[in-house]
N, CA, C and O atoms as a GROMACS GRO file, in nm:
protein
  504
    1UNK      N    1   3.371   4.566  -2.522
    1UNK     CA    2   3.374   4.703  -2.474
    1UNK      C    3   3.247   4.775  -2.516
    1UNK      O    4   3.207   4.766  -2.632
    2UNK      N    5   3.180   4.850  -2.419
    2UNK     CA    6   3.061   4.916  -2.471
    2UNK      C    7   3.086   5.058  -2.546
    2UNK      O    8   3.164   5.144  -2.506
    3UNK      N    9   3.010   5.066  -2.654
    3UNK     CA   10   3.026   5.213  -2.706
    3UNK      C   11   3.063   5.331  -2.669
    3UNK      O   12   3.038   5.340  -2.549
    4UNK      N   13   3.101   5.412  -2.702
    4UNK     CA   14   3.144   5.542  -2.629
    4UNK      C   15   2.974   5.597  -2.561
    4UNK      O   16   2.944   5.612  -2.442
    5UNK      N   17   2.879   5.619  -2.693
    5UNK     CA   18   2.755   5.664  -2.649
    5UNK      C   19   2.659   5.631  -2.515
    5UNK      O   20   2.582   5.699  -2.447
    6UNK      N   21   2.713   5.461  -2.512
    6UNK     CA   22   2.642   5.433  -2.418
    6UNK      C   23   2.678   5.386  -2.293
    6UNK      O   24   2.612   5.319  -2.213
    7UNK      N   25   2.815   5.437  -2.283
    7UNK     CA   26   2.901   5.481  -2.167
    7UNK      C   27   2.862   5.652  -2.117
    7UNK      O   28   2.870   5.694  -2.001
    8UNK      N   29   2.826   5.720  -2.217
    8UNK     CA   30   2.794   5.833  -2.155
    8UNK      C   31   2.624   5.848  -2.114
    8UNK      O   32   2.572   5.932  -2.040
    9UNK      N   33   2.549   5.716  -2.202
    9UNK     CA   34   2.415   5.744  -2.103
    9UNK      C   35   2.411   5.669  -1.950
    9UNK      O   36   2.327   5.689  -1.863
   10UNK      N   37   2.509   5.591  -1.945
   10UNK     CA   38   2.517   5.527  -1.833
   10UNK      C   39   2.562   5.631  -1.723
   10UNK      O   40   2.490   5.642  -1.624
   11UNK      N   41   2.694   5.720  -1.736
   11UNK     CA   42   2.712   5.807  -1.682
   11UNK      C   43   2.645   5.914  -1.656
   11UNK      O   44   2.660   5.985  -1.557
   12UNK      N   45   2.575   5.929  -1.737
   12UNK     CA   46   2.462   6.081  -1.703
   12UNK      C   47   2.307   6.026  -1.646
   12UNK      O   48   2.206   6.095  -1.639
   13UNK      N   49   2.324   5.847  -1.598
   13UNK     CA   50   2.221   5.819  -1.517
   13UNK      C   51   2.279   5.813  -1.404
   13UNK      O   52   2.218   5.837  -1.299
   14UNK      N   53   2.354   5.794  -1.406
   14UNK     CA   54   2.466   5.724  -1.257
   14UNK      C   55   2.475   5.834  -1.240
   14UNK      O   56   2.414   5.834  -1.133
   15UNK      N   57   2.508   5.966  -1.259
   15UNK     CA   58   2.483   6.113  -1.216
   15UNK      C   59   2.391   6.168  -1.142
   15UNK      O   60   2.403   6.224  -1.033
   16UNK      N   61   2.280   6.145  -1.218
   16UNK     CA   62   2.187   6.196  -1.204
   16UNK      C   63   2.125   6.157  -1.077
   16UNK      O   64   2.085   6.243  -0.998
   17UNK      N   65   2.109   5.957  -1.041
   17UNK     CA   66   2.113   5.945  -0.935
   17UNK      C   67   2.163   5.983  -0.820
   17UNK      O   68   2.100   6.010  -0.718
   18UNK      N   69   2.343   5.986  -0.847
   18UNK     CA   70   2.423   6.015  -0.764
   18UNK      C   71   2.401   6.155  -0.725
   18UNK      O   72   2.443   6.153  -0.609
   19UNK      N   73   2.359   6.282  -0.749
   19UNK     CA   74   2.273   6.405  -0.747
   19UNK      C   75   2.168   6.406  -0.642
   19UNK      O   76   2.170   6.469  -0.536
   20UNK      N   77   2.034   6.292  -0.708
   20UNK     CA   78   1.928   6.294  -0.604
   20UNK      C   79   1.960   6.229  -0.484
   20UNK      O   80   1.905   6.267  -0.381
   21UNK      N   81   2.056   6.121  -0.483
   21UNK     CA   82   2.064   6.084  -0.339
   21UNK      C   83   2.132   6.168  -0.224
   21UNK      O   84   2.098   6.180  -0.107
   22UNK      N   85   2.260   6.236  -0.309
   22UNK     CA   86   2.327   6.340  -0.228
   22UNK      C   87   2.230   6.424  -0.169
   22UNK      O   88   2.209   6.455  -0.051
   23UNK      N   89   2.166   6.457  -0.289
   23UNK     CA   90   2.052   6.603  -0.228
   23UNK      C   91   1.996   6.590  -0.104
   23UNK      O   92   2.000   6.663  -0.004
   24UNK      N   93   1.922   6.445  -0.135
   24UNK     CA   94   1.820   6.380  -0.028
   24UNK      C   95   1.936   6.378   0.092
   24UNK      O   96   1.922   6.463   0.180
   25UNK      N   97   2.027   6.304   0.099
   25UNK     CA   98   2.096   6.305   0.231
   25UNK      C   99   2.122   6.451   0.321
   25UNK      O  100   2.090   6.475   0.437
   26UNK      N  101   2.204   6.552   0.206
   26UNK     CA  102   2.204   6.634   0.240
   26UNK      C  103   2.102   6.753   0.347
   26UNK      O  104   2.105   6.831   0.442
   27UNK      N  105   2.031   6.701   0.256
   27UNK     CA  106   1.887   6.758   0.381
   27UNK      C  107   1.852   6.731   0.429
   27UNK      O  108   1.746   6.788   0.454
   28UNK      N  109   1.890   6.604   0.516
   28UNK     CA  110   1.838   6.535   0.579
   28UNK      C  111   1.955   6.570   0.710
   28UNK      O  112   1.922   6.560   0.828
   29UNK      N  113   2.058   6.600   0.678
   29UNK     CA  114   2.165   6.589   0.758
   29UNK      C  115   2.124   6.726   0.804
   29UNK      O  116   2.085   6.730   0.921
   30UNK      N  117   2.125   6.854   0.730
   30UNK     CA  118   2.117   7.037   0.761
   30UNK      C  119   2.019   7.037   0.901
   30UNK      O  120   2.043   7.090   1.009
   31UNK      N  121   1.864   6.936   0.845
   31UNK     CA  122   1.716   6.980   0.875
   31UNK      C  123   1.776   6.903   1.068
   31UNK      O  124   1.734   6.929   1.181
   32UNK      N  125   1.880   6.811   1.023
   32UNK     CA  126   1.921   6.730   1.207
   32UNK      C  127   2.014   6.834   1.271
   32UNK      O  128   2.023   6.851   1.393
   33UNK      N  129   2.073   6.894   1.193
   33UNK     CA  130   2.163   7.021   1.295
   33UNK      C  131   2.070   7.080   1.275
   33UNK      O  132   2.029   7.061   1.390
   34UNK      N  133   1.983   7.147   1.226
   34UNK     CA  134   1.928   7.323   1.272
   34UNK      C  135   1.820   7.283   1.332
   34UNK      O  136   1.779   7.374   1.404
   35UNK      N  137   1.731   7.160   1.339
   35UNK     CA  138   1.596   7.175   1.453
   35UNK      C  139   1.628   7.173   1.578
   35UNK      O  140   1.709   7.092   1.622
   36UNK      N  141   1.575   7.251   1.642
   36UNK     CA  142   1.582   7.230   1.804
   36UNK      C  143   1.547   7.140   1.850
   36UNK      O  144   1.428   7.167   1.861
   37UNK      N  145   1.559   7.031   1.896
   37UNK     CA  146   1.547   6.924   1.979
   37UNK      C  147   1.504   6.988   2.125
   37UNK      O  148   1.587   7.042   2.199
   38UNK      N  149   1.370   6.975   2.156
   38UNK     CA  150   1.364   6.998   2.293
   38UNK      C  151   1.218   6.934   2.340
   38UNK      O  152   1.124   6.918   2.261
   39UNK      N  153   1.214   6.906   2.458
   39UNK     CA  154   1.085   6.877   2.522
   39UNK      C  155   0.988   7.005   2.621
   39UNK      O  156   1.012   7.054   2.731
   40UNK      N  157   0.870   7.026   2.520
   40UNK     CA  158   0.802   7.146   2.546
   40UNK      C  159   0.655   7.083   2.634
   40UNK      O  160   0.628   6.965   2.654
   41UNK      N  161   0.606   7.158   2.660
   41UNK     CA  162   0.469   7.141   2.711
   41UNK      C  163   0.350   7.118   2.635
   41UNK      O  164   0.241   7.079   2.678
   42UNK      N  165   0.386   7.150   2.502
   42UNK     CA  166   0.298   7.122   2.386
   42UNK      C  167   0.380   6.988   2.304
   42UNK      O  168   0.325   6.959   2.198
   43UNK      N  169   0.446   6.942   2.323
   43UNK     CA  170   0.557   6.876   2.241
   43UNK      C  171   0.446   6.780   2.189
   43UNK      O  172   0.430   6.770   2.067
   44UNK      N  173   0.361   6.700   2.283
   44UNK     CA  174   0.239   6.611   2.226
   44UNK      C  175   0.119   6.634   2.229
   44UNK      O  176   0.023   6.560   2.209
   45UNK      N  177   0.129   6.789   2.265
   45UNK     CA  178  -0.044   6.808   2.200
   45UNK      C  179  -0.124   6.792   2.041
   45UNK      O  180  -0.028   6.775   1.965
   46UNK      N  181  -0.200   6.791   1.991
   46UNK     CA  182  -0.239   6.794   1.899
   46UNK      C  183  -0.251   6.911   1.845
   46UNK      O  184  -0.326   6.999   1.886
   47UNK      N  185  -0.163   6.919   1.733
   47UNK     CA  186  -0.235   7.063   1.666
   47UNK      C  187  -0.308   7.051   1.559
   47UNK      O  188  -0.293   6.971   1.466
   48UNK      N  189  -0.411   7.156   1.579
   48UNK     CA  190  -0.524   7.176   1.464
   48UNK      C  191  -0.582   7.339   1.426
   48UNK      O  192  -0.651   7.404   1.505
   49UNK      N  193  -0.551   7.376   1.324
   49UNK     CA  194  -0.492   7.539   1.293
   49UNK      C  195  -0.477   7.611   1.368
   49UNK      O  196  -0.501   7.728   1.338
   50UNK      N  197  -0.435   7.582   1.487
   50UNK     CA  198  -0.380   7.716   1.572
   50UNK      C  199  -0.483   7.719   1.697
   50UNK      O  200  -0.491   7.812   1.777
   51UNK      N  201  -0.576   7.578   1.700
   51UNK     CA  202  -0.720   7.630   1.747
   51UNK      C  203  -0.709   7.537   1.897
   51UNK      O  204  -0.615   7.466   1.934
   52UNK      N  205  -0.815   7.560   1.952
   52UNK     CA  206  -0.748   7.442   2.098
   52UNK      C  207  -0.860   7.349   2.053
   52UNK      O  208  -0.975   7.365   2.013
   53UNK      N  209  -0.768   7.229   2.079
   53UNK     CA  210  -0.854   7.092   2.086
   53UNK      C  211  -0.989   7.073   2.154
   53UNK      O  212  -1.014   7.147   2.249
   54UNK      N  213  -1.075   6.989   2.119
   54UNK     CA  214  -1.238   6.962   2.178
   54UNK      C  215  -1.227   6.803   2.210
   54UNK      O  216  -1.266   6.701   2.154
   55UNK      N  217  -1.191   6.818   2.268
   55UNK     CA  218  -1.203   6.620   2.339
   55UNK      C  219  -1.060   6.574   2.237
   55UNK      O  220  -0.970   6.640   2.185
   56UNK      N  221  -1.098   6.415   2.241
   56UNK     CA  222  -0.954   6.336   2.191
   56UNK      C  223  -0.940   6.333   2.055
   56UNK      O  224  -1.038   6.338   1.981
   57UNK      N  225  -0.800   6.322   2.006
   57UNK     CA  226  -0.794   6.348   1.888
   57UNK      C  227  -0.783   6.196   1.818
   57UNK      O  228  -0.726   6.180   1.710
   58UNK      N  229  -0.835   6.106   1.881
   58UNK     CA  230  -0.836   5.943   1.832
   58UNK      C  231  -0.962   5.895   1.824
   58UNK      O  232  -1.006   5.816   1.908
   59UNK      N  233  -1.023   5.933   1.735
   59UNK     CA  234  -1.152   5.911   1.646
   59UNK      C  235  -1.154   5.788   1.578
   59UNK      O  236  -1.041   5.769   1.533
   60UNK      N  237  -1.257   5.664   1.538
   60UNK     CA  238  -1.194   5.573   1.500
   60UNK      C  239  -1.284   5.580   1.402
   60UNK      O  240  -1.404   5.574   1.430
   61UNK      N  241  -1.232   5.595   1.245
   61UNK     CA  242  -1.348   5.593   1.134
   61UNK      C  243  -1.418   5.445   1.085
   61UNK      O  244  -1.389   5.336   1.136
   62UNK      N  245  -1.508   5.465   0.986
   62UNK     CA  246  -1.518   5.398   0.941
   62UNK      C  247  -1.410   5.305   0.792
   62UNK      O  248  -1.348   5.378   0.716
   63UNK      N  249  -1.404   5.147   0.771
   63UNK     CA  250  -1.336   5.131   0.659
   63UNK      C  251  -1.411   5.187   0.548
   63UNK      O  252  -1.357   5.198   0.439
   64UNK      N  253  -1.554   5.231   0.570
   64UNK     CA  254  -1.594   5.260   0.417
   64UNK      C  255  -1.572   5.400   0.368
   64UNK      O  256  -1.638   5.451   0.277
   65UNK      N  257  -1.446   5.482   0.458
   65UNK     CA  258  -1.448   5.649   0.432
   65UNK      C  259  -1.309   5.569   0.334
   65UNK      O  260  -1.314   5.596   0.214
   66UNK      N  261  -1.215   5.496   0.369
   66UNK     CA  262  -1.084   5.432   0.304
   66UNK      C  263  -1.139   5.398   0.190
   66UNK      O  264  -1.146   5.478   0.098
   67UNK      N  265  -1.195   5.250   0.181
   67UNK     CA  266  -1.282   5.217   0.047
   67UNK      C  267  -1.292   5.325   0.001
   67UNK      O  268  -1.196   5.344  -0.074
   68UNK      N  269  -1.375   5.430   0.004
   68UNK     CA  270  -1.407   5.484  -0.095
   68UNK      C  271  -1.349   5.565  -0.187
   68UNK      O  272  -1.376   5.588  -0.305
   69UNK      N  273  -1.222   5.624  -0.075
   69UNK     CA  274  -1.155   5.719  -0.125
   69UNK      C  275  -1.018   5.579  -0.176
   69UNK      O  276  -0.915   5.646  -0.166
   70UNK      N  277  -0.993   5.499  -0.201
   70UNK     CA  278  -0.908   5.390  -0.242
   70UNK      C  279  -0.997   5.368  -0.463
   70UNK      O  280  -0.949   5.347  -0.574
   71UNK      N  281  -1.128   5.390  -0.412
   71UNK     CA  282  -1.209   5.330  -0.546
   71UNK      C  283  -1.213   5.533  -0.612
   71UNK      O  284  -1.240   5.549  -0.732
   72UNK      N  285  -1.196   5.613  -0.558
   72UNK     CA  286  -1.223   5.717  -0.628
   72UNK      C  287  -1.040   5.738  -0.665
   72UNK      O  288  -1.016   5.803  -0.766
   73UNK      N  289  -0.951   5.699  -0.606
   73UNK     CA  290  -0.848   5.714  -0.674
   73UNK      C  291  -0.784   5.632  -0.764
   73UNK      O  292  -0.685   5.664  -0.830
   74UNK      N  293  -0.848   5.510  -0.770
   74UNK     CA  294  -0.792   5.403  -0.881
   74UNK      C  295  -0.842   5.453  -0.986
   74UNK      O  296  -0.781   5.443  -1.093
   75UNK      N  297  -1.023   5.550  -0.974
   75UNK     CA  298  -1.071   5.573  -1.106
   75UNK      C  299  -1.016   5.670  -1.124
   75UNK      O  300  -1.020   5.673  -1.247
   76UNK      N  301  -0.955   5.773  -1.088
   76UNK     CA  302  -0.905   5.896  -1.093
   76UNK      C  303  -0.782   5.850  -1.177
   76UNK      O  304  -0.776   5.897  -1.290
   77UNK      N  305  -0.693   5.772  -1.142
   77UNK     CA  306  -0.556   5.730  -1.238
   77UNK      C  307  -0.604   5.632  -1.321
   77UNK      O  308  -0.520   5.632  -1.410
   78UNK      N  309  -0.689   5.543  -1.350
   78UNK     CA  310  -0.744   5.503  -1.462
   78UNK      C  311  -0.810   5.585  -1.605
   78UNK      O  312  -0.794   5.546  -1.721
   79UNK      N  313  -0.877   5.690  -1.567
   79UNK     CA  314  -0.886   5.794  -1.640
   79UNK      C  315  -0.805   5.886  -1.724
   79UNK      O  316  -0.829   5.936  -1.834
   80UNK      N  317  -0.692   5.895  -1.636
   80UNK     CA  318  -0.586   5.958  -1.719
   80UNK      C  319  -0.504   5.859  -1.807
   80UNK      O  320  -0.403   5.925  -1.830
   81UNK      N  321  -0.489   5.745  -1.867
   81UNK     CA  322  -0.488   5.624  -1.944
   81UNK      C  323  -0.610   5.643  -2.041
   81UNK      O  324  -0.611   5.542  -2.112
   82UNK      N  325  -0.719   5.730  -2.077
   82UNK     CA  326  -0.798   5.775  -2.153
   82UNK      C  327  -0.701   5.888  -2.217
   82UNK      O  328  -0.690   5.856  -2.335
   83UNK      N  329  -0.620   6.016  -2.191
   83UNK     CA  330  -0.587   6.116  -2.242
   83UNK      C  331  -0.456   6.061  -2.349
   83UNK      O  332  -0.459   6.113  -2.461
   84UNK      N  333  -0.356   5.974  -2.327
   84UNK     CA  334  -0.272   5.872  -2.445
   84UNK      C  335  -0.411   5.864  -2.584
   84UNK      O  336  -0.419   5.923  -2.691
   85UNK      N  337  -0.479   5.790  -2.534
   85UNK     CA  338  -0.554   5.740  -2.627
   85UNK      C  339  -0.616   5.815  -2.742
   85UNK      O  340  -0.613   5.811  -2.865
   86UNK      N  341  -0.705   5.923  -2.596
   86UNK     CA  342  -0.755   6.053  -2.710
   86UNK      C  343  -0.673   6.137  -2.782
   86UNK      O  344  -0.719   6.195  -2.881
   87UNK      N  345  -0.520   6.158  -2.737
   87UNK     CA  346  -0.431   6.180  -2.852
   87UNK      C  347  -0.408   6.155  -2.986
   87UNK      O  348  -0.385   6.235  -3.077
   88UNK      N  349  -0.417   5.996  -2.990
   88UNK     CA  350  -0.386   5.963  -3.102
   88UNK      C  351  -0.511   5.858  -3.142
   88UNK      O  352  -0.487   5.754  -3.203
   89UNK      N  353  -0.636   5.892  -3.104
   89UNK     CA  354  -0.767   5.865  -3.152
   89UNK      C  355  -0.809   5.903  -3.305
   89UNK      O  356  -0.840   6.019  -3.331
   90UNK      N  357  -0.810   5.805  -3.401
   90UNK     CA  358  -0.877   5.810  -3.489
   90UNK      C  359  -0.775   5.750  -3.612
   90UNK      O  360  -0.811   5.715  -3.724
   91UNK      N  361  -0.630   5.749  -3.553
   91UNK     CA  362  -0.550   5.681  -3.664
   91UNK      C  363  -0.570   5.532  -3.683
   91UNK      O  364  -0.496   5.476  -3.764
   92UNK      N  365  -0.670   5.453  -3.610
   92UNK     CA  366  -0.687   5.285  -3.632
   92UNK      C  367  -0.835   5.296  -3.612
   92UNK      O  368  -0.894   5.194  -3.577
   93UNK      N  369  -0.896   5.395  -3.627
   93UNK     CA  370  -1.037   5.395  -3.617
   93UNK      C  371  -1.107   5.317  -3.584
   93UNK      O  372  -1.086   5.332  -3.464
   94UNK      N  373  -1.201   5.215  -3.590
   94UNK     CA  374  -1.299   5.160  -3.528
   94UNK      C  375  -1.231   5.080  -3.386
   94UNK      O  376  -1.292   5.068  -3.280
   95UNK      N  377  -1.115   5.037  -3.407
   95UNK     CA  378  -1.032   4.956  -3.288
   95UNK      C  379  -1.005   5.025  -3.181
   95UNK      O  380  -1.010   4.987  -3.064
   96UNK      N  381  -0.969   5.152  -3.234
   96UNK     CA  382  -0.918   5.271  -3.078
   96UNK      C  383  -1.054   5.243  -3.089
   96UNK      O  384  -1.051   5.123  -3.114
   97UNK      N  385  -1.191   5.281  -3.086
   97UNK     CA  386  -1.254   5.345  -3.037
   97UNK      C  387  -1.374   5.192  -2.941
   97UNK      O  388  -1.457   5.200  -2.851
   98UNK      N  389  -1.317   5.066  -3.030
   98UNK     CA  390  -1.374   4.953  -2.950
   98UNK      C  391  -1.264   4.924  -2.818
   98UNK      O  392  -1.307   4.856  -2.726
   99UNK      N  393  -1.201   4.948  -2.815
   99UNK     CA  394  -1.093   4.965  -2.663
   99UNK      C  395  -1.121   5.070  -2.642
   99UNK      O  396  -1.040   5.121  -2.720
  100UNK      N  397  -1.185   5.176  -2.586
  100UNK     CA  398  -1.196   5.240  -2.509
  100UNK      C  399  -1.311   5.221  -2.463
  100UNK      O  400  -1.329   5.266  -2.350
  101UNK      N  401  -1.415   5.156  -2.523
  101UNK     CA  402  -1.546   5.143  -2.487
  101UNK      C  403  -1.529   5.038  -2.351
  101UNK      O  404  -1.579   5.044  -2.239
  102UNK      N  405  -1.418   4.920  -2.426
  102UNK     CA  406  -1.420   4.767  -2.334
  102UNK      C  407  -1.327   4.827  -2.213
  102UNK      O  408  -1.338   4.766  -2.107
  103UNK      N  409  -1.248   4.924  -2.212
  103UNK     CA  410  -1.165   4.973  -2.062
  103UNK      C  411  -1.261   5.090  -1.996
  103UNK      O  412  -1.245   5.139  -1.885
  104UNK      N  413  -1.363   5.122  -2.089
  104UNK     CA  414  -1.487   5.220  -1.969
  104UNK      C  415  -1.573   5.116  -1.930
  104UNK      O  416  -1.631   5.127  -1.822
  105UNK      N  417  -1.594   4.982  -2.025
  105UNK     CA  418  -1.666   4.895  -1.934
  105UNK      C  419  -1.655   4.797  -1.811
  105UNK      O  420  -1.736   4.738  -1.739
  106UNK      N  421  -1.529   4.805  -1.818
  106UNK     CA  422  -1.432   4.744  -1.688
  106UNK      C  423  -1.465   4.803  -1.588
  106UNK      O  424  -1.530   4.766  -1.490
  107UNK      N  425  -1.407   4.921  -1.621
  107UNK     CA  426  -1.421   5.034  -1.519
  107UNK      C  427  -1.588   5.028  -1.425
  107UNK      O  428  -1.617   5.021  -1.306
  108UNK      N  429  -1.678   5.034  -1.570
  108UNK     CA  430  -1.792   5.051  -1.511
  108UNK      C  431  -1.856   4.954  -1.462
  108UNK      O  432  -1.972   4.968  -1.423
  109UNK      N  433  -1.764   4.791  -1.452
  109UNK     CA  434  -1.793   4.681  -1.374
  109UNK      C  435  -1.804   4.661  -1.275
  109UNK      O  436  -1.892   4.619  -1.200
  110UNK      N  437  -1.626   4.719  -1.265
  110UNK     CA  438  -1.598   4.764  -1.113
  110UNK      C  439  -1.697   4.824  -1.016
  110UNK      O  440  -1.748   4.790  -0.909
  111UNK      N  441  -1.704   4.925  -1.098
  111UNK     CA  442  -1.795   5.048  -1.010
  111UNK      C  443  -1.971   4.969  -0.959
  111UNK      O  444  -2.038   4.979  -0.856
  112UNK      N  445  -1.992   4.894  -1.088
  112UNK     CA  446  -2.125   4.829  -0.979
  112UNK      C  447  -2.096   4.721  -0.888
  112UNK      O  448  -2.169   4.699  -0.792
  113UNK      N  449  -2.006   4.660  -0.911
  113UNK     CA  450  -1.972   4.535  -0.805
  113UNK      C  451  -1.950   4.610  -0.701
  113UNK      O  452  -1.993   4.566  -0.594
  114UNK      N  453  -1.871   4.754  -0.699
  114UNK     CA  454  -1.877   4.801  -0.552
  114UNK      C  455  -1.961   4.847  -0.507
  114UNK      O  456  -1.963   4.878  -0.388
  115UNK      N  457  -2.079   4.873  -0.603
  115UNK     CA  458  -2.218   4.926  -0.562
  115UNK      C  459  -2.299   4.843  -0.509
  115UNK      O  460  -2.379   4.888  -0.428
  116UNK      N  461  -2.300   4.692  -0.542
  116UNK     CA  462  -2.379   4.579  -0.489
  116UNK      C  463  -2.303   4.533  -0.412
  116UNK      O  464  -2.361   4.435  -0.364
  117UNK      N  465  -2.178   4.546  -0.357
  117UNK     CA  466  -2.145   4.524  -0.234
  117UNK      C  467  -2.155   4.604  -0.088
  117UNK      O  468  -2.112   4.567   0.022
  118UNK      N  469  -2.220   4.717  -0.120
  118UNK     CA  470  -2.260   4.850  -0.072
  118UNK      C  471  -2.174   4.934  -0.019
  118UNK      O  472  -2.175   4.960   0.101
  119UNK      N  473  -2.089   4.984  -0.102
  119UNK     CA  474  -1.955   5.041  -0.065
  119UNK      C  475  -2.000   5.194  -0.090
  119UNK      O  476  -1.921   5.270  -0.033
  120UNK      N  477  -2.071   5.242  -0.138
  120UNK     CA  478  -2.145   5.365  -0.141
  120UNK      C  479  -2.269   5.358  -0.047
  120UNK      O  480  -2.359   5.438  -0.076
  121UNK      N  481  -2.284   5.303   0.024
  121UNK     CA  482  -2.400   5.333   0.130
  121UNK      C  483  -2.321   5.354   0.303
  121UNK      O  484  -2.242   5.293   0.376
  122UNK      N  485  -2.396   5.469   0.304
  122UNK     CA  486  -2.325   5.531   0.418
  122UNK      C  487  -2.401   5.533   0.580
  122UNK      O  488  -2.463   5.618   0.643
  123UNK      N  489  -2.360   5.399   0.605
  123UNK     CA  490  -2.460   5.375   0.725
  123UNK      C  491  -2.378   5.446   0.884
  123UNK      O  492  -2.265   5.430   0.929
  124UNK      N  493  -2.487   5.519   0.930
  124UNK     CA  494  -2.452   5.588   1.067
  124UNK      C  495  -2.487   5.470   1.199
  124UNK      O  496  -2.577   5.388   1.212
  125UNK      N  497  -2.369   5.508   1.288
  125UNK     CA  498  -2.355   5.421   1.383
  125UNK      C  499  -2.486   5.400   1.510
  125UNK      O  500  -2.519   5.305   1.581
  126UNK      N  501  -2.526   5.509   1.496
  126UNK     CA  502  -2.640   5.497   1.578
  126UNK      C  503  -2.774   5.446   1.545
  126UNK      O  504  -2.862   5.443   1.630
   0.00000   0.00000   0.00000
């Protein structure tokens, strides 16, 4: 038989879930009765702030606008894995501070391998 205690953390997860999924359904069900369902004259136009469209709205980019913004957000959440550290920086002294050097040099591995693969050079089509 499991503990009393950990019958009640089980229950106040199983809650808690049972909470967010209701919620989620719930609004999901309100947002299907109250939208209007209808077919308008705009129903598939493109909107863009309120403004009228200039030719087609199917532009085909480049992969290196993805790349780049894919390599500026891995470093972006890699970085914050620096703020743990600088917390509690200085209680193992020379070791915190040789791991942080070897995970900025990773980092900064990365960053030239994508540089010599030319993932920062921004070549125009014409």
């Amino acid at each position: 038989m499991l503990p009393t205690a950990l019958l009640i953390d089980f229950l106040s997860v199983a809650s808690y879930l049972l909470v967010g999924v209701a919620f989620a359904v719930i609004t999901l069900i309100i947002s299907r009765l109250i939208v209007r369902r209808g077919k308008g004259l705009f129903r598939d136009a493109t909107y863009e702030s309120g403004m009228e469209t200039i030719g087609s709205a199917w532009i085909q980019f480049t992969a290196a606008y993805y790349i780049y913004a894919l390599i500026f957000l891995a470093f972006d959440v890699d970085v914050l894995y620096l703020f743990p550290v600088a917390l509690v920086y200085g209680e193992y002294g020379i070791r915190d501070f040789l791991e942080v050097v070897l995970f900025v040099g990773i980092l900064s591995l990365a960053i030239v391998y994508a540089w010599r693969k030319g993932v920062f050079e921004w070549r125009s089509k014409e």
